[in-house]
N, C-alpha and C positions, 0 to 999 in steps of 0.2 A: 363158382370155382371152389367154394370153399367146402359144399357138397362132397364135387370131386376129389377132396384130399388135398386141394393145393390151398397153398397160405398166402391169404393176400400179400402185396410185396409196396413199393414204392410207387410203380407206377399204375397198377392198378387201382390204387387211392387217388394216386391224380386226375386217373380217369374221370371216376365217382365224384370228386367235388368239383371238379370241370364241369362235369353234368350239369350238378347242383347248383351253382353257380348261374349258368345260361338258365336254367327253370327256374333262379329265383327262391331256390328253398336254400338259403341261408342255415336256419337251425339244421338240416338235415345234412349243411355240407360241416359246420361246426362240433355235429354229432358225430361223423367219420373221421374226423383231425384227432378230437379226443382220442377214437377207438382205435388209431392207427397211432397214436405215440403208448394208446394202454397196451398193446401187442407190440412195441418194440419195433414197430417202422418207422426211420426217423425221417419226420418232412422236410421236402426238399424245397426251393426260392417259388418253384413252378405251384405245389400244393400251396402252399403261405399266398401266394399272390391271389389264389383263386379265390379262396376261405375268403380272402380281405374283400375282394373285390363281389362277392354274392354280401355282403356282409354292409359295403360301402350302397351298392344299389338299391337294396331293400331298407336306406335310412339308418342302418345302426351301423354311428360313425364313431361312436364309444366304442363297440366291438372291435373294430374294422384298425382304431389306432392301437386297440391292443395286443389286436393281431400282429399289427406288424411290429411292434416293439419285438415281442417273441419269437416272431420271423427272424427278425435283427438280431437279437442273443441267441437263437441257432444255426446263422449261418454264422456270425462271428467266433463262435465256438468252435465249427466243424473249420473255421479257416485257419484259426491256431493250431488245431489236431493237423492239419494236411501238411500247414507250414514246418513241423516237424523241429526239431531241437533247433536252435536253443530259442525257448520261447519266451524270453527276457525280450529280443529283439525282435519288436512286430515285422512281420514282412509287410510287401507291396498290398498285398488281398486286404487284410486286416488294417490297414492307414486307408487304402481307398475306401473301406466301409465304415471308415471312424469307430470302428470298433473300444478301442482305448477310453470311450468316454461310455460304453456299454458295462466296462468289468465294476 
């Protein structure tokens, strides 16, 4: 794709660690997480799961909890940004994900 001119996007990364993920390459789905937040694609619950879960299989469970801490402060973030003013007051998204003990 990226040959043909087109910029990776969100879901074509999910694809790629999905991949990676079932085959077990860990480092190489941790290498596209990277290269997708250095380009400006922010991941989404679906990519975080995946990265966790090649990460969890292949023994690195140090990785795998760090991963998801990060998971957790990106989606808790994008859930304040959606819940939209006044962000004094958590909504429903942000208390279901205990977010509040994230900031």
């Amino acid at each position: 794709m990226r040959q043909a001119g087109i910029p990776p996007n969100t879901i074509t990364y999910s694809a790629a660690i999905s991949a990676c993920d079932k085959a077990g390459e860990w480092t190489r789905a941790l290498q596209l997480l990277r290269r997708m937040q250095t380009e400006g694609v922010p991941p989404d619950l679906i990519i975080f799961n995946a990265a966790i879960g090649a990460c969890a299989r292949a023994g690195e469970w140090q990785r795998a909890v760090s991963l998801l801490n990060d998971g957790m402060v990106s989606i808790c973030a994008f859930a304040r940004i959606a819940a939209g003013p006044p962000l004094a007051t958590p909504g429903k998204a942000t208390r279901s994900l205990n977010c509040d003990r994230l900031s």
